[in-house]
N, C-alpha and C positions, 0 to 999 in steps of 0.2 A: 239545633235542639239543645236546650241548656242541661248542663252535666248536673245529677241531683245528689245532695249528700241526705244520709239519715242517718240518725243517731237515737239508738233504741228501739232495737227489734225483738219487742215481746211479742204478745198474742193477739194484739191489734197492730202494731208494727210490721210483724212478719205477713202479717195477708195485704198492709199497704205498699209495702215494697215490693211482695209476687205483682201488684198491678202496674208498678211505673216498670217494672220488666216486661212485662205480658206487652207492654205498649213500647216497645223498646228505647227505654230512658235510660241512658248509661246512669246506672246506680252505685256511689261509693259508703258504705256501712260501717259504723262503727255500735259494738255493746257492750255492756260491761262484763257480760261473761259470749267471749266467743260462741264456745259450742252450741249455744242456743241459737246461731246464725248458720251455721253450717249448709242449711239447708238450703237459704240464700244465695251463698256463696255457692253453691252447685247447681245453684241455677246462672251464674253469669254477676254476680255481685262482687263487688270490688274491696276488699277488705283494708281499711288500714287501723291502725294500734292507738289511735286518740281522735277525739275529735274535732283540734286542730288538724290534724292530717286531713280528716275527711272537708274539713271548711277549705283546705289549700286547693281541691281538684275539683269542686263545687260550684255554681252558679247558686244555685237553692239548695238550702241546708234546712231539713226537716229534723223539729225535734221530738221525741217523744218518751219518755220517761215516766216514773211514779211520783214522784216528789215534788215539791217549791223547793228543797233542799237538794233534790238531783238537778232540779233545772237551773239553779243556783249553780251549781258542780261542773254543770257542762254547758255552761258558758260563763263565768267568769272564775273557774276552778284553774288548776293546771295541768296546761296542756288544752285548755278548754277553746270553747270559738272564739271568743274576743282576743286571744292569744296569735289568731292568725288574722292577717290582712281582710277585711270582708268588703272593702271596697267596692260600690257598684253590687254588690251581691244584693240575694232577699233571704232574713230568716224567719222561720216558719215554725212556732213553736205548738206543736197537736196538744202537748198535756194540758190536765187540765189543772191548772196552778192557783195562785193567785192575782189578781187585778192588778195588786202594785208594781208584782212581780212583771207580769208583762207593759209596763210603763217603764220600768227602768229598762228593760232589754232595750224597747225602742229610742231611751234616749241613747243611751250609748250605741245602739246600730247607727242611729243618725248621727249623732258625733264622728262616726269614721267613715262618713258616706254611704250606709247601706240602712236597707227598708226592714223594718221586723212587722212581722202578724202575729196578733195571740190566735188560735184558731182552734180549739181545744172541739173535741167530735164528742156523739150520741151515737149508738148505734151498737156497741156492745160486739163479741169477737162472731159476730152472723154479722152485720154490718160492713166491718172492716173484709170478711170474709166473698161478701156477695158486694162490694164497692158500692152499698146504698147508706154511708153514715152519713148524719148531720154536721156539717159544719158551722159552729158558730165562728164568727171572725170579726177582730177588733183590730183596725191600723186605716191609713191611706188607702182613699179610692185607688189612687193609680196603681198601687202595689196590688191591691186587690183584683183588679181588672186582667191586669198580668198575669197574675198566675192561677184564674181562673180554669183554663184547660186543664194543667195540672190539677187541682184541687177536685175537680168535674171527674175525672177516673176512677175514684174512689166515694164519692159522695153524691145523694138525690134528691139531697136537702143544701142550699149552700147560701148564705146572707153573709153580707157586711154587716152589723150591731151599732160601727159607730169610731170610734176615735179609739187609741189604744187601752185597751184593761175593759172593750166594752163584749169581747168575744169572752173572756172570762166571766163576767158578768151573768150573759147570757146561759153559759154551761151550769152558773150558781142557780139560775132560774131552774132550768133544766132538772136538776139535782133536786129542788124541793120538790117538784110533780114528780119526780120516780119514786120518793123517797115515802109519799102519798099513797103510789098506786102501790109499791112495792109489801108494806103492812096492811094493805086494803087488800091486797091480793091473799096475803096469810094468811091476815084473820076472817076470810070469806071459807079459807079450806079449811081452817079447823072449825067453822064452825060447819060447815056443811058435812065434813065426816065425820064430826059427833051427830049430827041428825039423819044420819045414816042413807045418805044420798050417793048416789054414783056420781064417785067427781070428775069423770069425764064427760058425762054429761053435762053437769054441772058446767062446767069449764067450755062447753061444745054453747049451750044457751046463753051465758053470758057474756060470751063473745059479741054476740049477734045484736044486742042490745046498748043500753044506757051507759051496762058497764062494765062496755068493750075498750080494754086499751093494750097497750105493747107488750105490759107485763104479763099480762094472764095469758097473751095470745102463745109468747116467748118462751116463758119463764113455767106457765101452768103445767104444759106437757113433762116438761124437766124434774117438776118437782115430783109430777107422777110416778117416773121411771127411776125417782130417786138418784138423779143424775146431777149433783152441786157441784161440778166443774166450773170452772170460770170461767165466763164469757166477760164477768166483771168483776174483781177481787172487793172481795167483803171490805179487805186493808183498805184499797184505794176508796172505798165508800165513806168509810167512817172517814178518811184523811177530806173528800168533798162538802161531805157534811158539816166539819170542821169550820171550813173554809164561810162554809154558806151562815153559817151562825157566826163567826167572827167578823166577816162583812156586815151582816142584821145589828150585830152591835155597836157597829160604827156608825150604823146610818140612824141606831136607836130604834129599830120597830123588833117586836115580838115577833116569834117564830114557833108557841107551842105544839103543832104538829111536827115540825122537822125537828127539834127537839127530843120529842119523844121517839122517832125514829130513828137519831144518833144514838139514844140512853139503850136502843133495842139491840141497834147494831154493836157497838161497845161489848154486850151482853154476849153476842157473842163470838166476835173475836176474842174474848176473853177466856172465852169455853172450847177455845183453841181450834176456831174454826173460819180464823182469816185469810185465810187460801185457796178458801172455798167460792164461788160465786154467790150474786146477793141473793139469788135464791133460798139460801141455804137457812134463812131467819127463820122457814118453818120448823128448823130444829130446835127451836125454844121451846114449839110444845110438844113435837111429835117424840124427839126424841124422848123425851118422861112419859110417853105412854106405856 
């Protein structure tokens, strides 16, 4: 059974690592602040202080991180994976970054003998939680095939997209239909509770219909109980949206709906509320009520 590294155990991290335990995968971790792993590590997780150490004890080395600037960091930073031997290994990068980004890892993995996947997930921290996230995945059939089992633990959606930078791709795709239903989902509740409708009902009927989708299903309850915890950081949103409209420019097509729903999000992050899940854009109107 091949020995697993991960590197970044936040709030989708930490429920994918409980699964390669639960299934008994020796698992070696590394994160930029310990204590948030703790609990990891007290479940049988192998700690070491960089993640070169963690690529040294490793066969597959999972990454996952916030940034193109963190995943820059920890792999070609110091101390980082390229730092240590990856020979014969597979790396496996979850965040969702950018396309180029995951093109240079695989050249340099390939350069030292070893296989990279961009593989960046859907599925938000109930996904990562209940091991049904989407995998999107950009690399080699045969790496792919491989670490299928793996990959199958935690996810109930899983494709190959294509050649490398085509799993980030996909997650860009991804990113403009949340991005869709996500202000479709807001401005459906404010306006149904200025017309003074019961929005659980509300939310119970349109479930069932045309325009039923993940977020309302998800995200509707949430915002009822007033509950803007992260399941997906507003940060990391506006950082994909970013992404998604910097790619749109290269390829030269329009993008004025995802647009507008960056200029929302911005809005407010700014109003000091990027810590919050993306649910939380219904505070643009709710809160000024």
């Amino acid at each position: 059974m091949e020995k697993i590294g991960f590197i970044g155990t936040g709030v989708m991290g930490k429920s994918i690592v409980g699964h390669l335990l639960d299934n008994n995968y020796t698992v070696t971790i590394y994160n930029r602040t310990k204590s948030k792993a703790e609990t990891l590590i007290s479940k049988g997780a192998l700690w070491r202080d960089s993640p070169r150490e963690v690529v040294e004890e490793s066969d597959v080395i999972f990454t996952m991180v916030g940034y193109p600037s963190d995943v820059e960091d920890v792999y070609y930073g110091k101390m980082g994976i390229f730092e240590a031997a990856i020979s014969e290994k597979v790396l496996i990068d979850l965040t969702t970054s950018t396309p180029s980004m995951a093109v240079k890892i695989s050249q340099t993995a390939s350069e030292q003998n070893a296989r990279a996947l961009d593989a960046p997930v859907s599925g938000g921290d109930l996904g990562a939680k209940n091991g049904t996230l989407t995998i999107m995945v950009g690399g080699e059939q045969k790496a792919f095939d491989e670490m299928k089992p793996i990959l199958n633990l935690f996810s109930s959606s899983l494709e190959l997209q294509g050649s490398s930078g085509s799993g980030q791709h996909t997650k860009m795709a991804n990113q403009i239909m949340v991005a869709g239903t996500m202000t479709g989902l807001t401005e459906m509740l404010v306006y149904a509770k200025k017309a003074g409708l019961n929005l659980e009902k509300v939310i119970k009927t349109l479930s069932g219909g045309a325009a039923g989708n993940w977020s309302l299903e998800n995200y509707g309850p949430r915002i009822l109980k007033e509950d803007y915890s992260a399941g997906f950081f507003v940060k990391h949103f506006i950082k994909d949206l970013k992404i998604v409209l910097d790619e749109a420019d290269k390829m030269e097509i329009d993008l004025p709906s995802t647009r507008l729903a960056k200029e929302l999000y911005d809005q407010l992050g700014q109003a000091g509320y990027d810590e919050n899940g993306t649910q939380a854009l219904i505070k643009l109107w709710w809160e000024s009520d």
